[in-house]
mmCIF file of the N, C-alpha and C atoms, coordinates in Angstrom:
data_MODEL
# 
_entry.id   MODEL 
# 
loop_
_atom_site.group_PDB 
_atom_site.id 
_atom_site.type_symbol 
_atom_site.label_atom_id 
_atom_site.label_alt_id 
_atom_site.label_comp_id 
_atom_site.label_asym_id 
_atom_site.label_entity_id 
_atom_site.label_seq_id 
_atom_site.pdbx_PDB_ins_code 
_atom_site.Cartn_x 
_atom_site.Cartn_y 
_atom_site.Cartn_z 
_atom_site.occupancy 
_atom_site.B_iso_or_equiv 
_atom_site.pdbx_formal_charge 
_atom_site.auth_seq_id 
_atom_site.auth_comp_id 
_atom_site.auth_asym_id 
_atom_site.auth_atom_id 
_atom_site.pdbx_PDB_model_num 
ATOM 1   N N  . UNK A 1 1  ? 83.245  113.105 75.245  1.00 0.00 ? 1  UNK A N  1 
ATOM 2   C CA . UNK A 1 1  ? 83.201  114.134 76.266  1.00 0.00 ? 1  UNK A CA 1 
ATOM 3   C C  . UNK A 1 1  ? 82.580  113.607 77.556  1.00 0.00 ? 1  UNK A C  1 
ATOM 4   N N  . UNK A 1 2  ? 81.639  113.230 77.402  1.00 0.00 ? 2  UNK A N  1 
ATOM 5   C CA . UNK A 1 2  ? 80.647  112.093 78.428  1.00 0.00 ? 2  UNK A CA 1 
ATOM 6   C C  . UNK A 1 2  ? 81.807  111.361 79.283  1.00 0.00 ? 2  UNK A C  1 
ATOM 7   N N  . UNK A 1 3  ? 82.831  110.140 78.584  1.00 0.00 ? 3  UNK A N  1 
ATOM 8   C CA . UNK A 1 3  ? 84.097  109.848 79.245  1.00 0.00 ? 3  UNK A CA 1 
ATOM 9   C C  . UNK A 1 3  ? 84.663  111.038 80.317  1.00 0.00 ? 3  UNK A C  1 
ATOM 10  N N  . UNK A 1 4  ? 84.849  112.077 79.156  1.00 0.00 ? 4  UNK A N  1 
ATOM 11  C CA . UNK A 1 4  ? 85.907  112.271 80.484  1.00 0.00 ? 4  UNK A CA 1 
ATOM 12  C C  . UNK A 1 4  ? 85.296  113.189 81.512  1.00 0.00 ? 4  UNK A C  1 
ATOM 13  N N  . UNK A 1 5  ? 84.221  113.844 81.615  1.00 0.00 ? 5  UNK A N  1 
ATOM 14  C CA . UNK A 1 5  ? 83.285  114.557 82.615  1.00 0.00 ? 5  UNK A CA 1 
ATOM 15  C C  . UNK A 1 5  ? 82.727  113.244 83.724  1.00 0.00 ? 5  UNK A C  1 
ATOM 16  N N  . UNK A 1 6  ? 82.508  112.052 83.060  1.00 0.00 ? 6  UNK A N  1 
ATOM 17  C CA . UNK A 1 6  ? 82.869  110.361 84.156  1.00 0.00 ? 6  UNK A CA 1 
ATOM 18  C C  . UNK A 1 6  ? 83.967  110.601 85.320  1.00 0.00 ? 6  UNK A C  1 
ATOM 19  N N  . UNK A 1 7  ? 85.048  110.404 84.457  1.00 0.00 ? 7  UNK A N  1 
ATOM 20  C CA . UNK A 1 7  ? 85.900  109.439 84.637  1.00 0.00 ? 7  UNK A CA 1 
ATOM 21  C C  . UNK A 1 7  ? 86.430  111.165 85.617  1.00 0.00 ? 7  UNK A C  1 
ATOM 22  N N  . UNK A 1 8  ? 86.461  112.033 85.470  1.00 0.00 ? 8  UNK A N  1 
ATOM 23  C CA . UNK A 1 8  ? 86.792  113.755 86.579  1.00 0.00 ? 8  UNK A CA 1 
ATOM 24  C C  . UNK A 1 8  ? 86.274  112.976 87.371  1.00 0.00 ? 8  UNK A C  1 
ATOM 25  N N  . UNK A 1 9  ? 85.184  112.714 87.093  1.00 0.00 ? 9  UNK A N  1 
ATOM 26  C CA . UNK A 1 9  ? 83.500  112.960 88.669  1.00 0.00 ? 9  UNK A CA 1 
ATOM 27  C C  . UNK A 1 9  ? 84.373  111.600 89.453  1.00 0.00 ? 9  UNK A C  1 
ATOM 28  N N  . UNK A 1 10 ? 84.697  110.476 89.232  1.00 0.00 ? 10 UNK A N  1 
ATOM 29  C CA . UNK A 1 10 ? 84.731  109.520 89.979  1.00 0.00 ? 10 UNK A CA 1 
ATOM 30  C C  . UNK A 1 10 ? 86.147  109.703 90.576  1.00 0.00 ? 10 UNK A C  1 
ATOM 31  N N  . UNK A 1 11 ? 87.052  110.042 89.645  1.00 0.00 ? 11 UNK A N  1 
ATOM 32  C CA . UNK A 1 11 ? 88.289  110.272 90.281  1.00 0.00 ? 11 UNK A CA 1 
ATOM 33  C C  . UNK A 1 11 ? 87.775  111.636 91.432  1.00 0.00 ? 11 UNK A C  1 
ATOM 34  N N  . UNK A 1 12 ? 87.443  112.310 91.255  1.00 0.00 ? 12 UNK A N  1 
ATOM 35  C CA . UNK A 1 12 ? 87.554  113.425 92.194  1.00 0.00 ? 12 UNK A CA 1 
ATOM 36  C C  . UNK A 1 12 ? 86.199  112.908 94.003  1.00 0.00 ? 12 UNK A C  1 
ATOM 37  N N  . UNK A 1 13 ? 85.388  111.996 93.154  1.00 0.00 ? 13 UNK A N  1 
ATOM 38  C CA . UNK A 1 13 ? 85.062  111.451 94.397  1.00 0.00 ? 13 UNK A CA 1 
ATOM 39  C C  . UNK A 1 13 ? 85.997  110.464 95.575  1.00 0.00 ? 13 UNK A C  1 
ATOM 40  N N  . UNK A 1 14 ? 86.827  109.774 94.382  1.00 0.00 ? 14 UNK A N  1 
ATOM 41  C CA . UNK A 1 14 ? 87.696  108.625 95.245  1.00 0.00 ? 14 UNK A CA 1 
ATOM 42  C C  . UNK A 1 14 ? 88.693  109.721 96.313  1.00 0.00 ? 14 UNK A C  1 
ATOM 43  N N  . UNK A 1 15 ? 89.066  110.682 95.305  1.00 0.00 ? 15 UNK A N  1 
ATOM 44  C CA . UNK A 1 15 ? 90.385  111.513 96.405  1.00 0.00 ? 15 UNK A CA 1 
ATOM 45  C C  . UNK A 1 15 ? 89.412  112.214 97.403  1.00 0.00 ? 15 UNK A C  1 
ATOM 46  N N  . UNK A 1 16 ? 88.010  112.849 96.932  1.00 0.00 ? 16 UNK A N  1 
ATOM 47  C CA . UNK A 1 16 ? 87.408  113.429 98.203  1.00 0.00 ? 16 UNK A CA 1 
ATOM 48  C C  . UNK A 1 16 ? 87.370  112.211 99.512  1.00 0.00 ? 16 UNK A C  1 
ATOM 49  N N  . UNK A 1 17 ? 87.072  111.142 99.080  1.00 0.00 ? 17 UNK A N  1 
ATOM 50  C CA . UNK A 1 17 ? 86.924  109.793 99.998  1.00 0.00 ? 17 UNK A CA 1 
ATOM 51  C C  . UNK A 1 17 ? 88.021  109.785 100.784 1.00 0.00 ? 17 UNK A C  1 
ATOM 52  N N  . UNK A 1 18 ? 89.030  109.661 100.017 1.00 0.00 ? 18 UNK A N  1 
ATOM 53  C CA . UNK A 1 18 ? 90.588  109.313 100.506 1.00 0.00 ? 18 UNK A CA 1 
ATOM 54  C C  . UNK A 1 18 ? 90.959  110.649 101.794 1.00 0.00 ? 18 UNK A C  1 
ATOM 55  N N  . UNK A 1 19 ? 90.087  111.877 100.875 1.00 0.00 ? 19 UNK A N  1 
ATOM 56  C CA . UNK A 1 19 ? 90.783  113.419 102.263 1.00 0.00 ? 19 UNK A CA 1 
ATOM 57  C C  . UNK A 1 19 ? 90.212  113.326 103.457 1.00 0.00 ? 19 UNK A C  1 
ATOM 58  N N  . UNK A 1 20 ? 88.913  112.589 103.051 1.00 0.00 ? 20 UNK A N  1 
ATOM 59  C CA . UNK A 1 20 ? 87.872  112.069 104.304 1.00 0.00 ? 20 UNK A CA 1 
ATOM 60  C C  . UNK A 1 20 ? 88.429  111.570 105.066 1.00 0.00 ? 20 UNK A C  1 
ATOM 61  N N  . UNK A 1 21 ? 88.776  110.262 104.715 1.00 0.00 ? 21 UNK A N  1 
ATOM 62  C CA . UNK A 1 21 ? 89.022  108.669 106.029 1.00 0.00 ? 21 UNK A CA 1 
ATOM 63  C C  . UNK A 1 21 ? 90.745  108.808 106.150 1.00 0.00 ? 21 UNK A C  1 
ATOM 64  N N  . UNK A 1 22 ? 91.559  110.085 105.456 1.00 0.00 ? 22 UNK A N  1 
ATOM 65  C CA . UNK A 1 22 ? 93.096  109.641 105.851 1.00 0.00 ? 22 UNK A CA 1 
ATOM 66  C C  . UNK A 1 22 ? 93.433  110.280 106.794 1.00 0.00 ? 22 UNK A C  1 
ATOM 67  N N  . UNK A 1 23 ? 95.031  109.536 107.079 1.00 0.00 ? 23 UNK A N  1 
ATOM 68  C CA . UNK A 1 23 ? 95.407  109.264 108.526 1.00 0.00 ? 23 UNK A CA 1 
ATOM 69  C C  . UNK A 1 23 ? 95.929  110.811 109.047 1.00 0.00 ? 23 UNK A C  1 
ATOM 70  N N  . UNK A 1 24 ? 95.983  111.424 108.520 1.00 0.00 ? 24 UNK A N  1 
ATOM 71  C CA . UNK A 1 24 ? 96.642  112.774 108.081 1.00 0.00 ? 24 UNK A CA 1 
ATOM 72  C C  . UNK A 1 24 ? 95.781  114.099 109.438 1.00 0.00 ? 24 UNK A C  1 
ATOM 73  N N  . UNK A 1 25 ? 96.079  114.360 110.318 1.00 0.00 ? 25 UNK A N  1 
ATOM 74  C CA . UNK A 1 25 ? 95.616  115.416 110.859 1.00 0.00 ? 25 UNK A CA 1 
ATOM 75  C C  . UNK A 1 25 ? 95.730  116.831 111.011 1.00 0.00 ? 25 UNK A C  1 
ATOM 76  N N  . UNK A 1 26 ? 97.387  116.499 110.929 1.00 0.00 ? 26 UNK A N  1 
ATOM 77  C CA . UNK A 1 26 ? 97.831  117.713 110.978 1.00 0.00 ? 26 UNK A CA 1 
ATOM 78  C C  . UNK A 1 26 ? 97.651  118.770 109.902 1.00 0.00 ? 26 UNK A C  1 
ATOM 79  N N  . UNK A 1 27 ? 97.397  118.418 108.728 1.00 0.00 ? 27 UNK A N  1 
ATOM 80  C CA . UNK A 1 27 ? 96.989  119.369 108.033 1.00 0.00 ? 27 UNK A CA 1 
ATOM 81  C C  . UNK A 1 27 ? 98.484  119.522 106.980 1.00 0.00 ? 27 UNK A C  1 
ATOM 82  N N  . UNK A 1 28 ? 99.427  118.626 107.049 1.00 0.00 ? 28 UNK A N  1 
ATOM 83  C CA . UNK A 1 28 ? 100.417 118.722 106.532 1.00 0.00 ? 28 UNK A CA 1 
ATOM 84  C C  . UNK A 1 28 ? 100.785 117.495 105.392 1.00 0.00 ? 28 UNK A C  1 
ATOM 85  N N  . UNK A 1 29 ? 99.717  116.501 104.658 1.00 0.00 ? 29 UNK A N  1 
ATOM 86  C CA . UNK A 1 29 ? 99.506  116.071 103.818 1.00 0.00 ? 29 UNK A CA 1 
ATOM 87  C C  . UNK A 1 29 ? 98.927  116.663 102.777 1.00 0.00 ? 29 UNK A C  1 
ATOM 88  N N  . UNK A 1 30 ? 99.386  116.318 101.767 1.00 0.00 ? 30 UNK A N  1 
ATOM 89  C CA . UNK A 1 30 ? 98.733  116.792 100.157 1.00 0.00 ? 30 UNK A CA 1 
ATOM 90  C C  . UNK A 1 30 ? 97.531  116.349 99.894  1.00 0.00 ? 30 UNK A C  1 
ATOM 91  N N  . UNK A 1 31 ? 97.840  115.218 100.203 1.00 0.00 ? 31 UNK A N  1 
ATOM 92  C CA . UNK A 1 31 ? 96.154  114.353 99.774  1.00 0.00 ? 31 UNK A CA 1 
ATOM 93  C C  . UNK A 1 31 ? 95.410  114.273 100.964 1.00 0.00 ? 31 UNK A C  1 
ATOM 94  N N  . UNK A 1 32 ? 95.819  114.146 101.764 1.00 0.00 ? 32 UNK A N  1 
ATOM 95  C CA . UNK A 1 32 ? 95.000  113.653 102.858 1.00 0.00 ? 32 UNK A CA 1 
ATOM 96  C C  . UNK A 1 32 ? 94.461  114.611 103.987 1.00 0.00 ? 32 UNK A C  1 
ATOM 97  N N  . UNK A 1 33 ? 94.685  115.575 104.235 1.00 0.00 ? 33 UNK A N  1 
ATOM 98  C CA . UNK A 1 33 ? 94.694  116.417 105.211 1.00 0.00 ? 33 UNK A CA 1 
ATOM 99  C C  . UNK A 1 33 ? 93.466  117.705 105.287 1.00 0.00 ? 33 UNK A C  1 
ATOM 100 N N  . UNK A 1 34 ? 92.639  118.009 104.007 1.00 0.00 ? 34 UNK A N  1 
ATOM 101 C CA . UNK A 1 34 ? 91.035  117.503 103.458 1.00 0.00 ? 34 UNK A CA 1 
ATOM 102 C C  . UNK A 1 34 ? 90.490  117.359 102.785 1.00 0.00 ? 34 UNK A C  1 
ATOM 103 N N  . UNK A 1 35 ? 89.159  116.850 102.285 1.00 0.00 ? 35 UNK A N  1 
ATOM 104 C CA . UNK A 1 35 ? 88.282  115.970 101.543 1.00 0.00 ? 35 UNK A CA 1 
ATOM 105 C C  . UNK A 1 35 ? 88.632  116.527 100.461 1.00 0.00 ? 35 UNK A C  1 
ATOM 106 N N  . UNK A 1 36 ? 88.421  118.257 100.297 1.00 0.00 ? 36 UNK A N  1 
ATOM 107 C CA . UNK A 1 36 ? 88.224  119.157 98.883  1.00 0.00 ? 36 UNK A CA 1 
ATOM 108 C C  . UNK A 1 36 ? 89.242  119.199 98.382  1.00 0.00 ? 36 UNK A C  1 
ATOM 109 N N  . UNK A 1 37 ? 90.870  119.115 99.375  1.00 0.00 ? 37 UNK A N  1 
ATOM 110 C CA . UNK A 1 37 ? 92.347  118.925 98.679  1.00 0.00 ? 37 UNK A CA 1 
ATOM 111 C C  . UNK A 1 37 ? 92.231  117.718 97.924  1.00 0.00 ? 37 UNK A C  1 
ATOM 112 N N  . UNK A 1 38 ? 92.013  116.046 98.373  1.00 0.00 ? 38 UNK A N  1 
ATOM 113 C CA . UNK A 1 38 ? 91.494  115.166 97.671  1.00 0.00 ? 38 UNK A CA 1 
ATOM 114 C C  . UNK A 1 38 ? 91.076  115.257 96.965  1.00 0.00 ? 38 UNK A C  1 
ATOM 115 N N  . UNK A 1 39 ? 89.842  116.019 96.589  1.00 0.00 ? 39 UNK A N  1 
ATOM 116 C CA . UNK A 1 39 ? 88.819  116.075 95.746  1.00 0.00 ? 39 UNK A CA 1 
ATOM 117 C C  . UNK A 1 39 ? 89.325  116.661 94.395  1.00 0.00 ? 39 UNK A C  1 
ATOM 118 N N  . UNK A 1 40 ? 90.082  117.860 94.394  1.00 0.00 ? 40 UNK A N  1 
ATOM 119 C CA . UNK A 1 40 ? 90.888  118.064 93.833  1.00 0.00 ? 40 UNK A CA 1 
ATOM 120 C C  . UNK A 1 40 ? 92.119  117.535 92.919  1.00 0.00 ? 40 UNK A C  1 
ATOM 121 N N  . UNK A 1 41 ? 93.010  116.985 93.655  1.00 0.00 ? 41 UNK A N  1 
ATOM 122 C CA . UNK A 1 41 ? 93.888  116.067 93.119  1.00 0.00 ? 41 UNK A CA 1 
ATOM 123 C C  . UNK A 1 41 ? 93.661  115.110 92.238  1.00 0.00 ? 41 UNK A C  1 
ATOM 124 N N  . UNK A 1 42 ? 92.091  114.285 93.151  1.00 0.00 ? 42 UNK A N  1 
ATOM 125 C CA . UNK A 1 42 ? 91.842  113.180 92.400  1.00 0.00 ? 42 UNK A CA 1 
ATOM 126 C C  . UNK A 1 42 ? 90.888  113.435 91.195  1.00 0.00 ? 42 UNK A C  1 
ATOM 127 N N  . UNK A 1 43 ? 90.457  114.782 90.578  1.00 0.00 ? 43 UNK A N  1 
ATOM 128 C CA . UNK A 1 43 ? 90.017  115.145 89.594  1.00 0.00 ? 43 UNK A CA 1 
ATOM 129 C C  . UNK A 1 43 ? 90.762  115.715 88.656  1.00 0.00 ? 43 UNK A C  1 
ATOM 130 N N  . UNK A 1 44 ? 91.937  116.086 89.146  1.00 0.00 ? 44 UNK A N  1 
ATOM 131 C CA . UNK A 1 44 ? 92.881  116.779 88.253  1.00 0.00 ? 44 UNK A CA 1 
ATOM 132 C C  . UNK A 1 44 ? 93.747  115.088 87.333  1.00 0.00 ? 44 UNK A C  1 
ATOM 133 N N  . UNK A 1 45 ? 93.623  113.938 88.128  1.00 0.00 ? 45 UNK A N  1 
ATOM 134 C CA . UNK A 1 45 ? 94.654  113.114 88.350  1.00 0.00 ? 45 UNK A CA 1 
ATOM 135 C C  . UNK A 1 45 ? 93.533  112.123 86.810  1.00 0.00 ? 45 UNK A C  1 
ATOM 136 N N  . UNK A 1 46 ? 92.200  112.000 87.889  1.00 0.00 ? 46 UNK A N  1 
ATOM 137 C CA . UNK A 1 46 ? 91.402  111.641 86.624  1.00 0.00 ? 46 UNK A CA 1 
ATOM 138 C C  . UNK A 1 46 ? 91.155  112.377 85.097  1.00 0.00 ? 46 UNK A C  1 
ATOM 139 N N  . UNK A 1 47 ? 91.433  113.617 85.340  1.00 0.00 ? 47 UNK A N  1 
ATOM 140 C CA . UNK A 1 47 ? 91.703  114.810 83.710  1.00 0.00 ? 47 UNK A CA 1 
ATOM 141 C C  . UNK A 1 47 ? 92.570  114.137 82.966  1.00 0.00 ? 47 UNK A C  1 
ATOM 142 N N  . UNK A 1 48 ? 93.765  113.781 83.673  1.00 0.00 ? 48 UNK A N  1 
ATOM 143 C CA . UNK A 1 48 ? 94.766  113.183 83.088  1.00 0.00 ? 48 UNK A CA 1 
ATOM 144 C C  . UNK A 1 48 ? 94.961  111.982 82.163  1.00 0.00 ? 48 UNK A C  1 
ATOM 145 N N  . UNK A 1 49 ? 93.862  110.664 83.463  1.00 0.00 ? 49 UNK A N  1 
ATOM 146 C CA . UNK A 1 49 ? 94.138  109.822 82.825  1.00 0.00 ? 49 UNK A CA 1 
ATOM 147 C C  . UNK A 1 49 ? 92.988  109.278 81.622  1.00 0.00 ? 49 UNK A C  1 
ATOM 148 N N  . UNK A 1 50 ? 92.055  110.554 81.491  1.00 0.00 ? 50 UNK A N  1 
ATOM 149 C CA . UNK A 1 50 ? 91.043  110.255 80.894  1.00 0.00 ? 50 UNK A CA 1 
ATOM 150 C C  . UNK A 1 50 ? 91.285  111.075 79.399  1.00 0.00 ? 50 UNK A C  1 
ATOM 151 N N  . UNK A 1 51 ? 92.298  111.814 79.594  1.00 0.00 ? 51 UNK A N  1 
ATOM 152 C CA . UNK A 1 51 ? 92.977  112.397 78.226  1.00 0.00 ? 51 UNK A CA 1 
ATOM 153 C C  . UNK A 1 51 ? 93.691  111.748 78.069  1.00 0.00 ? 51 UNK A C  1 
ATOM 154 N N  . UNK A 1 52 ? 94.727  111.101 78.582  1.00 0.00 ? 52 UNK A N  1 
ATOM 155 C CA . UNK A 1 52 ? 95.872  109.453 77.751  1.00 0.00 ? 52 UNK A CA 1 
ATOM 156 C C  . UNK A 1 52 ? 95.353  109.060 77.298  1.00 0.00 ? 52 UNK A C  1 
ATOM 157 N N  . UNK A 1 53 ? 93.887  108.222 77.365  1.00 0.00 ? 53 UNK A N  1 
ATOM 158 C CA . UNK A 1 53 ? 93.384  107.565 76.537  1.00 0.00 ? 53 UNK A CA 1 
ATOM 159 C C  . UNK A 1 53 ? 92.823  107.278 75.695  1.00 0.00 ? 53 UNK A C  1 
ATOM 160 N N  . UNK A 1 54 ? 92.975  108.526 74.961  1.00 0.00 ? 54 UNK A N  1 
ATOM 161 C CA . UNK A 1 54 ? 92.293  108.906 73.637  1.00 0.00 ? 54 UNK A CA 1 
ATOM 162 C C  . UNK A 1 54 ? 93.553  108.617 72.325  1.00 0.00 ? 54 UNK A C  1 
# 
């Protein structure tokens, strides 16, 4: 359980990172357009890959 409450937290930091610094202004990117959409994705994305690997 420890794994995958990890492996959420870091994925969902990398996509918050990614909504941060991307090139995206308009507001018309998925990932990029802000931090918490990132943040999001990249925790849903880490759920994923931290349940495959069981």
């Amino acid at each position: 359980m420890l794994r995958v409450v990890l492996t959420v937290a870091i994925a969902a930091a990398v996509g918050a990172l990614l909504g941060m610094t991307g090139a995206c202004t308009g507001g018309t990117c998925p990932l990029t357009s802000t931090w918490w959409r990132g943040a999001l994705y990249g925790g849903v994305m880490g759920l994923l890959l931290a349940l495959s690997g069981r």
